[in-house]
Structures are given as C-alpha cells and as structure tokens.
Backbone bond lengths (Angstrom), bond angles and torsions (degrees), N, CA, C in turn:
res aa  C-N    CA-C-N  psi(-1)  N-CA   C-N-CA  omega(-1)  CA-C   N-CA-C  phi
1 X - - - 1.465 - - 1.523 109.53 -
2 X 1.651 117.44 128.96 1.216 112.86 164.30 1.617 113.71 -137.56
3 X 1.421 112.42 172.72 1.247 108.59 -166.91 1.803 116.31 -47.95
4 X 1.321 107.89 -37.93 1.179 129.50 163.68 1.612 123.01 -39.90
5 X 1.217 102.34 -63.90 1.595 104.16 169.95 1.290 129.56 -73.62
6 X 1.633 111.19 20.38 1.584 123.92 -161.90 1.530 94.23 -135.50
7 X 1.117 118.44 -33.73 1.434 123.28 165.72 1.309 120.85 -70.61
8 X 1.952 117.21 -42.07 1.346 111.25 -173.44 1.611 103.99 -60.63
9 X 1.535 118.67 -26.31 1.238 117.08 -161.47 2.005 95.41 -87.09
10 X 0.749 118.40 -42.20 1.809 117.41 179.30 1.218 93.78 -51.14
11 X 1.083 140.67 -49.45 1.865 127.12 -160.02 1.375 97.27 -85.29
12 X 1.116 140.05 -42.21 1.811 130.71 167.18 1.617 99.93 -28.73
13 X 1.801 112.08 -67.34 0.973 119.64 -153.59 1.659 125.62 -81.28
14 X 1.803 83.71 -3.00 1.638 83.83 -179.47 1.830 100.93 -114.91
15 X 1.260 111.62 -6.25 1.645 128.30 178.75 1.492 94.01 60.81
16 X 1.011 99.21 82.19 1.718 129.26 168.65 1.914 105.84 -153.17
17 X 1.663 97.59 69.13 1.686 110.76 168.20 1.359 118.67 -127.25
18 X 1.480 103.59 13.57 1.519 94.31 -179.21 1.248 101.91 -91.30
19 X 1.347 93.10 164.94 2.086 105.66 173.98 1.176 112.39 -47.27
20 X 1.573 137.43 -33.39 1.610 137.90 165.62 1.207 94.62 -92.94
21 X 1.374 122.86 103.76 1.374 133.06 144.02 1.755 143.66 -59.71
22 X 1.088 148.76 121.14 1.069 141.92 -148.19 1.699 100.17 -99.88
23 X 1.206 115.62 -13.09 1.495 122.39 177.14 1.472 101.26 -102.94
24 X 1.526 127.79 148.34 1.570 106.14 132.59 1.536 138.05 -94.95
25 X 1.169 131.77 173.32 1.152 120.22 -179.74 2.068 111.25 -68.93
26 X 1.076 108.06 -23.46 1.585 107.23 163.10 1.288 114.94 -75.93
27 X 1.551 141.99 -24.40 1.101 154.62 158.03 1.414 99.19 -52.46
28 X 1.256 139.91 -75.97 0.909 137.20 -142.59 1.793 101.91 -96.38
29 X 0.970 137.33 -25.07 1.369 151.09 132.60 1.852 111.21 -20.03
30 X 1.075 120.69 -71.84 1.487 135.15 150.84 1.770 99.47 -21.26
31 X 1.753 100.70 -62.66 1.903 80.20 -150.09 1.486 86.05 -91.43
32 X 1.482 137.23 2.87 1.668 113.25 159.18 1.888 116.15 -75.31
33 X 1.113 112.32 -13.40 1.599 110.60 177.84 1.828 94.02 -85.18
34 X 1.273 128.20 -52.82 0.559 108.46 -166.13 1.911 143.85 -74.14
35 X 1.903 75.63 -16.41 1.716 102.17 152.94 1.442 108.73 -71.00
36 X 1.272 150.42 -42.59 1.172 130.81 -162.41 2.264 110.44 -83.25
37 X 1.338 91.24 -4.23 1.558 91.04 176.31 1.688 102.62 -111.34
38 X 1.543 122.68 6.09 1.376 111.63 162.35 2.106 114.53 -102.39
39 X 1.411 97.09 -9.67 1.450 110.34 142.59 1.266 136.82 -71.04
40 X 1.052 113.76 -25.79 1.675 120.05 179.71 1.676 95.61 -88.95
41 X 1.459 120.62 -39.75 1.584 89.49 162.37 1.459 137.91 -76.43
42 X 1.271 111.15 -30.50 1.066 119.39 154.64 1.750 129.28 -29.64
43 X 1.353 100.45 -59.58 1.423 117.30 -179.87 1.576 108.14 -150.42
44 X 1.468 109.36 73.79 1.472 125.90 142.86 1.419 114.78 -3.46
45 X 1.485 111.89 -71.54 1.214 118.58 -140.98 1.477 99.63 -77.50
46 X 1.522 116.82 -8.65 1.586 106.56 176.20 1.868 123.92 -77.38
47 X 1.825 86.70 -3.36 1.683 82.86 -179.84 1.655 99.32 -129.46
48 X 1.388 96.56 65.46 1.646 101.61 175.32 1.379 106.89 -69.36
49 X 1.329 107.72 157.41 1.860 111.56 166.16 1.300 105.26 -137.07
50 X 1.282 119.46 155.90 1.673 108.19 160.28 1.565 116.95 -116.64
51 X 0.921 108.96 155.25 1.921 109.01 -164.06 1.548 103.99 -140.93
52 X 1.218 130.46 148.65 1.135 132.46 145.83 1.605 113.68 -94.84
53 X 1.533 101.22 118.22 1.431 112.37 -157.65 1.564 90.56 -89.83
54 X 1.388 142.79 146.78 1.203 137.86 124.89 1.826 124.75 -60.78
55 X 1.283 109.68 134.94 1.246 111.84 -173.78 2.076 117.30 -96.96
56 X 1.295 81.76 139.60 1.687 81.73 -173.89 1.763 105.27 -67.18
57 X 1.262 112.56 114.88 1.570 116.56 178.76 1.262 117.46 -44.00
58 X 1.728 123.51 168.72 1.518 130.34 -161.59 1.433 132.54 -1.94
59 X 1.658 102.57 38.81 1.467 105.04 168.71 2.209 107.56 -134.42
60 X 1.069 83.96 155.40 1.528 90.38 -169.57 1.956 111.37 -80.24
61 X 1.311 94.48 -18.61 1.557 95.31 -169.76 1.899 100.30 -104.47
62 X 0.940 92.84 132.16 1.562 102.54 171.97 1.219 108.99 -131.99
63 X 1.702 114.95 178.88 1.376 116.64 -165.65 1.648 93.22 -147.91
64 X 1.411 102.20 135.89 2.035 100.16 165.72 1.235 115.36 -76.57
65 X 1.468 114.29 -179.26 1.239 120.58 -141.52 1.519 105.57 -74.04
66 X 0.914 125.57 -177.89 1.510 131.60 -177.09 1.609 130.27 -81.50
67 X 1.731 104.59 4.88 1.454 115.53 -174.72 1.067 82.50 -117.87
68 X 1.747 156.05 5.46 0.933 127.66 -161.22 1.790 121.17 -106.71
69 X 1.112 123.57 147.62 1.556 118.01 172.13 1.147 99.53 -80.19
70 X 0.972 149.39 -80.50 1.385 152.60 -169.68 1.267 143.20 -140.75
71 X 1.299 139.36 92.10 1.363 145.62 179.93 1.492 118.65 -17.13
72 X 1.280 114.89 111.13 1.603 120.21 -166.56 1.900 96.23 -100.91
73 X 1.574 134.89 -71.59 0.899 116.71 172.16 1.745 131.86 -140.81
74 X 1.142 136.63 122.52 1.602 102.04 166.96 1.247 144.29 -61.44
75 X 1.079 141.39 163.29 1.170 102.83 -159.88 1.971 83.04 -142.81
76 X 1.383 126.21 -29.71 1.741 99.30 175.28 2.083 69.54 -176.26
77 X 1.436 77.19 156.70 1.592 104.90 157.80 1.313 125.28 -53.49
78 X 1.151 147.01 83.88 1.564 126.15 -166.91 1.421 103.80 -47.23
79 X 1.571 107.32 135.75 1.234 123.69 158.53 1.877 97.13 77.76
80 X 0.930 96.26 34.66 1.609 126.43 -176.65 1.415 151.13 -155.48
81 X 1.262 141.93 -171.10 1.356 137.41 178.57 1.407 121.37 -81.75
82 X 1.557 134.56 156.37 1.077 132.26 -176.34 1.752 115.09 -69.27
83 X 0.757 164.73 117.52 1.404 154.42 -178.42 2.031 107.37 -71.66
84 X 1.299 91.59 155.71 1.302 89.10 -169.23 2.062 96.79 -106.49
85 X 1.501 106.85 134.40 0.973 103.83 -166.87 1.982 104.82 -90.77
86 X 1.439 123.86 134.04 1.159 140.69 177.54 1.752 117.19 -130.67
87 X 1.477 99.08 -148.98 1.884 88.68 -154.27 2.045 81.35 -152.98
88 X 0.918 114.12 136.99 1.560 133.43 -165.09 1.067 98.98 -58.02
89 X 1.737 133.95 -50.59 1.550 156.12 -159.84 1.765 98.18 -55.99
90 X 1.504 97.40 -61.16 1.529 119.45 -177.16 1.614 115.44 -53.06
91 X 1.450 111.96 -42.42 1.602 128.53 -174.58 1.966 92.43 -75.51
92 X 0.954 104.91 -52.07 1.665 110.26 173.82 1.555 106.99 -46.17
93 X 1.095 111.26 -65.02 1.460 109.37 -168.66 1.083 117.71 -66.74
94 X 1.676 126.04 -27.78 1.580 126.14 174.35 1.616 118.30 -108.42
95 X 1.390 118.14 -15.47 1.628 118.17 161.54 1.069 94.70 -125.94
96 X 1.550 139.33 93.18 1.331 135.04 161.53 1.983 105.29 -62.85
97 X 0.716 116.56 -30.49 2.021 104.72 166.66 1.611 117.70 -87.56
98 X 1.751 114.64 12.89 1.457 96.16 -179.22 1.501 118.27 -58.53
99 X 0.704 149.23 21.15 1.373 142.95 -165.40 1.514 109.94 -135.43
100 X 1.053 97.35 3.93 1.882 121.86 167.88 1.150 109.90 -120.38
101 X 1.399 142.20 -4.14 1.375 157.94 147.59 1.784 110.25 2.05
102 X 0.911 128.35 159.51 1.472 135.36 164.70 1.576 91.77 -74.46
103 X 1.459 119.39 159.24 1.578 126.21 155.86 1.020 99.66 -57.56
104 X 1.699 112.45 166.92 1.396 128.13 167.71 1.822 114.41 172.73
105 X 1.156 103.23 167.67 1.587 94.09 157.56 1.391 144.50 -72.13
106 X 1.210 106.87 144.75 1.787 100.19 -151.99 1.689 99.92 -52.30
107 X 1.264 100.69 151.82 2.006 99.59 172.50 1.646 106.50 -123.92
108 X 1.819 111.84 -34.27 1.179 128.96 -176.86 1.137 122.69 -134.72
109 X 1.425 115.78 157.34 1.788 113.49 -172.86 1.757 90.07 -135.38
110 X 1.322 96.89 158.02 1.280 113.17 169.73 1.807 108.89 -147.08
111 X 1.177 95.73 127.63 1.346 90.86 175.45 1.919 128.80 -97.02
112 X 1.021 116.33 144.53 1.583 123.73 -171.56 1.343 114.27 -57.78
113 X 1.635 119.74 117.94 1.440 117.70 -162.93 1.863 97.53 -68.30
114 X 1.538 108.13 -48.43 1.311 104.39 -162.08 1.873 108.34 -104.54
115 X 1.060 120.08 58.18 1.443 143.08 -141.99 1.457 129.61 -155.39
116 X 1.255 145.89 26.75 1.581 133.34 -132.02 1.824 95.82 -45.63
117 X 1.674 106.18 -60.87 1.234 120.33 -177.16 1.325 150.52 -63.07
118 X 1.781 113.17 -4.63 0.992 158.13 164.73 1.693 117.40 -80.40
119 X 1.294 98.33 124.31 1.518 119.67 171.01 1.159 130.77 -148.30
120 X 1.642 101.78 148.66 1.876 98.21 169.72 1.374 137.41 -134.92
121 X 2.043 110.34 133.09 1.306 91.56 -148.33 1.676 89.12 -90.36
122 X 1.632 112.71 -158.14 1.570 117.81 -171.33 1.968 80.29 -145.45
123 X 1.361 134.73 148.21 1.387 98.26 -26.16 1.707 100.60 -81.74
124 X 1.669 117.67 -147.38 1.223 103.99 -173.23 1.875 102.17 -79.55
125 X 1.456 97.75 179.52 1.358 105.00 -166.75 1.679 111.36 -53.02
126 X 1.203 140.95 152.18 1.337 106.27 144.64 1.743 141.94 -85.42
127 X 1.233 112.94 167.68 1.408 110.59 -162.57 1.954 109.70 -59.27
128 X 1.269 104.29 -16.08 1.399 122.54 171.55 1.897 116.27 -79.70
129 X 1.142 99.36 -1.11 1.433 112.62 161.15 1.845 99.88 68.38
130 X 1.319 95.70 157.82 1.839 110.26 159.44 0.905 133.16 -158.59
131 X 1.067 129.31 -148.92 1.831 123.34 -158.67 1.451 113.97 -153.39
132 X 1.612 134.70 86.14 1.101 109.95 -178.50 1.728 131.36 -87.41
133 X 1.149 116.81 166.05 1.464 102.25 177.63 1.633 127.75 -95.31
134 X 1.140 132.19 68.81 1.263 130.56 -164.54 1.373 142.90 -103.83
135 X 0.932 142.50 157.71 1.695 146.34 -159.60 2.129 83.48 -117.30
136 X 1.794 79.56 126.21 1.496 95.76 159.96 1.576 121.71 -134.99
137 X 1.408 132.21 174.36 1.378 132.63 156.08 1.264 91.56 -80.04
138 X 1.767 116.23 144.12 1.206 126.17 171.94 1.609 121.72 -116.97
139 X 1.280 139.76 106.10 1.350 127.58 -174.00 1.388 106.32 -40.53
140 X 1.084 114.31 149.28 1.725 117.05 -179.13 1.363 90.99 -121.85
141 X 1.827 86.85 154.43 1.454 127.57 -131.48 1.430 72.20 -93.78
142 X 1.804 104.45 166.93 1.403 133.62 -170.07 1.761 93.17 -115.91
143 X 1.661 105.64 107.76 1.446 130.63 -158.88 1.612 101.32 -100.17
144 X 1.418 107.81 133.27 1.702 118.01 166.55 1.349 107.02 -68.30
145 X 1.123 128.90 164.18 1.891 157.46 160.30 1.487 78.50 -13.51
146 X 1.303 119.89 -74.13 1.929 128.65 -130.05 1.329 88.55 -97.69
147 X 1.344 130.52 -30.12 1.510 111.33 -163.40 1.288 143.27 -42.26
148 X 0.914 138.96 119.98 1.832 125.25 168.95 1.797 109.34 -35.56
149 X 1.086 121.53 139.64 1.076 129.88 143.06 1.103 134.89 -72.56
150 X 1.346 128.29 62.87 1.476 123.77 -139.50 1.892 100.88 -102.15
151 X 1.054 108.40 42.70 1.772 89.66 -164.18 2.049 68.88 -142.26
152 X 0.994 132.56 -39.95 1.378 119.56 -160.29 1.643 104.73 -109.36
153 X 1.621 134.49 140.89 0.867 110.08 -162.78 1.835 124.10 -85.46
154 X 1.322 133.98 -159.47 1.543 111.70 -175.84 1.803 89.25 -92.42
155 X 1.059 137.58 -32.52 1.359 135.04 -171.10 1.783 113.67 -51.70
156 X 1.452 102.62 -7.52 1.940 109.52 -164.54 1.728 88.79 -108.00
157 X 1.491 123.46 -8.42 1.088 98.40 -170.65 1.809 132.38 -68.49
158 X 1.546 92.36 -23.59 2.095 88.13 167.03 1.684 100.88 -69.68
159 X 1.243 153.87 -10.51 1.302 141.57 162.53 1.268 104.74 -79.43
160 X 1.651 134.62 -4.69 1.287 114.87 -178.96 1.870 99.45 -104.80
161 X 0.866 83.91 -19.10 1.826 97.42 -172.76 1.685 97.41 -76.56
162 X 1.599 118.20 -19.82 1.642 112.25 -154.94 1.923 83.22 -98.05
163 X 0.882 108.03 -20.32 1.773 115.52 179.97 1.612 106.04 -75.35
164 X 1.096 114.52 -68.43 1.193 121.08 172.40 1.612 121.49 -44.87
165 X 1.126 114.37 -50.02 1.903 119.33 166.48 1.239 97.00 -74.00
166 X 1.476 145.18 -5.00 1.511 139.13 172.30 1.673 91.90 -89.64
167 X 1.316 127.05 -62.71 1.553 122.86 176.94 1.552 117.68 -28.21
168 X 1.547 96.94 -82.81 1.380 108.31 165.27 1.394 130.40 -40.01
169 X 1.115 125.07 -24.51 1.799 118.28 -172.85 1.928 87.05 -105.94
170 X 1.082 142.59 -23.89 1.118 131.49 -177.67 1.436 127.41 -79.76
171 X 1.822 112.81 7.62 0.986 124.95 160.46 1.808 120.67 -89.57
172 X 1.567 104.60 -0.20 1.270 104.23 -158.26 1.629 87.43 -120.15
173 X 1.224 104.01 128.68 1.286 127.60 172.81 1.716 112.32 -21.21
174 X 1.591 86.88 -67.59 1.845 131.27 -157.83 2.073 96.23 -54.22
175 X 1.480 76.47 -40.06 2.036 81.27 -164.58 1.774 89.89 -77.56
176 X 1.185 128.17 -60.15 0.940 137.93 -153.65 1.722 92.84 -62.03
177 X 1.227 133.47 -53.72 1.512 87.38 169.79 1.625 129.90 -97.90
178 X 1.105 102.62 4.99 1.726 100.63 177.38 1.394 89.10 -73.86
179 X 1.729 131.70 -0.03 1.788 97.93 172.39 1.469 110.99 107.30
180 X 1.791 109.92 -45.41 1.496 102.69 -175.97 1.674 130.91 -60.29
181 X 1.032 98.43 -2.20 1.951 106.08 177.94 1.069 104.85 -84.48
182 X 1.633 120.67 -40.73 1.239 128.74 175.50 1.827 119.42 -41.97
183 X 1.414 82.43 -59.95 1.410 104.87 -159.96 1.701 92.50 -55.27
184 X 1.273 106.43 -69.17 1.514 107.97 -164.04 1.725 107.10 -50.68
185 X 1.383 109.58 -17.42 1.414 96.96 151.40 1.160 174.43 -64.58
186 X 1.486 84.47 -41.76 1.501 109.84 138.05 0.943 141.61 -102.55
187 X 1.370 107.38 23.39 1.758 116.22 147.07 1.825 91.70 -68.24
188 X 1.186 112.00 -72.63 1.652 100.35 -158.31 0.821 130.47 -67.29
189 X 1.761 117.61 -11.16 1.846 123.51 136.40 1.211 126.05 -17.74
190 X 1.496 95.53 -58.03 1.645 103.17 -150.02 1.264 96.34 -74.50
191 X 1.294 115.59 -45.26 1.556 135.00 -150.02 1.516 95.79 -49.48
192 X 1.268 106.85 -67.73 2.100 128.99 165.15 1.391 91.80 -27.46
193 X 1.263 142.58 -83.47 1.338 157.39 -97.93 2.037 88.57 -110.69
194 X 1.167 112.46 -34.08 1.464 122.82 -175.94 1.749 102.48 -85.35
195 X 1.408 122.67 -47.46 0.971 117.98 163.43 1.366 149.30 -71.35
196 X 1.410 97.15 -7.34 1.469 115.76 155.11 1.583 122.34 -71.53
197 X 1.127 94.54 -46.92 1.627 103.45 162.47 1.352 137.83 -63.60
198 X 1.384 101.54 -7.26 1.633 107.57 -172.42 1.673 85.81 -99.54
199 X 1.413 133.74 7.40 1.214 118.37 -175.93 1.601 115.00 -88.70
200 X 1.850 96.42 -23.04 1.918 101.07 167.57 1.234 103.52 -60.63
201 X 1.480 138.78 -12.73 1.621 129.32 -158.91 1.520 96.86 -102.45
202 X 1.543 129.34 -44.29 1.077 146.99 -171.19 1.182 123.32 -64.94
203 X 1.735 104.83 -62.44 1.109 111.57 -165.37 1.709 123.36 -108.79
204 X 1.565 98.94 23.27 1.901 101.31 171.61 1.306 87.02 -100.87
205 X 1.915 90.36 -171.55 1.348 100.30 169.43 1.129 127.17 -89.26
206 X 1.618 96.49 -15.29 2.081 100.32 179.56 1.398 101.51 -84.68
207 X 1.450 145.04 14.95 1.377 148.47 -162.59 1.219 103.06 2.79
208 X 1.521 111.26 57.15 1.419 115.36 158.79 1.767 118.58 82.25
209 X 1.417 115.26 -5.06 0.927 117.77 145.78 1.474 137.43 -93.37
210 X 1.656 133.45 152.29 1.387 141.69 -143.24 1.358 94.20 -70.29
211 X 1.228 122.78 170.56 1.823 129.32 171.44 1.714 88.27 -65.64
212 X 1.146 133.32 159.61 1.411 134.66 134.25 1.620 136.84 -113.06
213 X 1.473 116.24 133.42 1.666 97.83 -164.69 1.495 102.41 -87.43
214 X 0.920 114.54 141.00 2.092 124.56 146.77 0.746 133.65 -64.43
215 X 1.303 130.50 124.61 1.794 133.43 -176.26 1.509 89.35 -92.53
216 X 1.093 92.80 146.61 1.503 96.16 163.62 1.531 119.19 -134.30
C-alpha cells in the first residue's frame, strides 16, 4: 500500500478523474498522512513498535521514545529479567519510600495513570544505566506519493481510503449535509471498531467458541 494506491482509489470514489481535477495530489497526500495518524488514535495497537529504550539514570520515572503515542508494554531488561508489571497506588501503600529506593535493576514497572508516555520503574535506574525492551504505539511517519506504508498493514487500506473521502468531502458544503462525509466515516469507524473485536475470536484459546464438556 502506498499513498498513491489510496488516492487512485479516493478519486473513483469521490469522481474527481477528469484531466482537471478538483483535488491535488498534494492535497490529497496531506489528508492520507493525516488519516493514518487519526487511526493510530483510534487503534494504537495497529502501529506497535518495539524499541530498546535506554533509561534515564537514578530516577524512577521515565518516558518512551519520542515518536511514540503511548507505551503499550515492557517486557524485560535487556540482557536481563522480566519486570513484574504493577500500579503506583499499590507501590504507595506497601513501600511508601520506593522511589527513594537504592539503584538497581528494574524488577517492576508501573505505568502513568494520567500520562500515555510516562512510566515508572522500581527501583530507580542505576547510575550504570540500562536498557529496556519494549513494545510501543508509534506516531506514523508523514509518507511521499510512492512510499510504502510500511507501519500499517495493506488489509486496512479501504479504512484508509474511507478517511480520506471522509477528509475530502467534509470540506464541501454539498457532502457534508447530504451525510456522505459522514457515512464514509463511519464506515472506517466501524471497520477499526469490528476488527478489534474479531481479536476475542482470534486471539484466545477458545477462539470464541464456549468451553465444551466430555462424557466419557
């Protein structure tokens, strides 16, 4: 998928193919970047990355990397133990001085209630620094005409195309109230919102079917 092949399909759908075009291709370039970062809030989890973060030394609060929307999980120290994931409230109530802790290697994470990007490890870093291994949402990158879309997969592209004919027609009076900006909007709502859901079917072990007992 590239911006290109997301555009040829918006001008079918918005009947903008004649030789005088009413869009340009930088116009419409604009509202595919800018559809692919109102998807990533939408659904984060489709532009995960994983990083080995370096941690800011003798302090407990750290932050992910600087492309990121929001920190999804840690997952171990490189070249180290898994950390056990907890909740700040809990560390309060049973080490009220963790955060005055000796240095050490991370053991626990807590993540920032009012924060996407914000976290905290236990104890604080040490002054010898480390490395964690982690899964983030990543803002997605601002793509040329030809580019690959390489962060979103090709299967999302009619939800990126239904955003983009939602951009474009929501500047126009005419669409905006006959409804059609709407619509193509929540087509690519739903679409997100349906595919999130197909992940209870997918991704347990009962893939969405009931336990069943055996007679024996």
């Amino acid at each position: 998928m590239t911006p290109q092949n997301v555009i040829d399909d918006v001008r079918v759908l918005i009947n903008d193919v004649d030789a005088t075009t009413r869009y340009s291709d930088a116009d419409l370039l604009k509202f595919v970047n800018e559809s692919l970062k109102r998807i990533a809030h939408l659904r984060p989890d489709l532009f995960s990355a994983f990083a080995d973060m370096a941690c800011v030394v003798s302090t407990v609060v750290q932050s992910a990397p600087s492309d990121s929307l929001r920190l999804m999980e840690v997952f171990q120290v490189v070249g180290g133990n898994a950390p056990y994931e907890s909740d700040r409230i809990t560390m309060d109530l049973h080490s009220p001085g963790w955060r005055a802790s000796a240095e050490g290697a991370c053991t626990t994470w807590m993540r920032h209630p009012r924060s996407p990007n914000k976290f905290f490890i236990y104890p604080p870093c040490p002054a010898a620094g480390q490395s964690l291994s982690i899964e983030y949402a990543k803002v997605p990158s601002d793509y040329a005409i030809g580019d690959t879309i390489a962060e979103l997969h090709d299967s999302y592209k009619t939800v990126v195309v239904d955003f983009v004919v939602f951009l474009a027609q929501s500047i126009d009076d005419k669409h905006i109230s006959t409804g059609r900006a709407k619509l193509f909007y929540d087509a690519g709502s739903q679409a997100l919102g349906l595919s999130a859901q197909a992940r209870t079917v997918t991704d347990t072990e009962s893939a969405g079917v009931g336990a069943t007992t055996q007679k024996g």
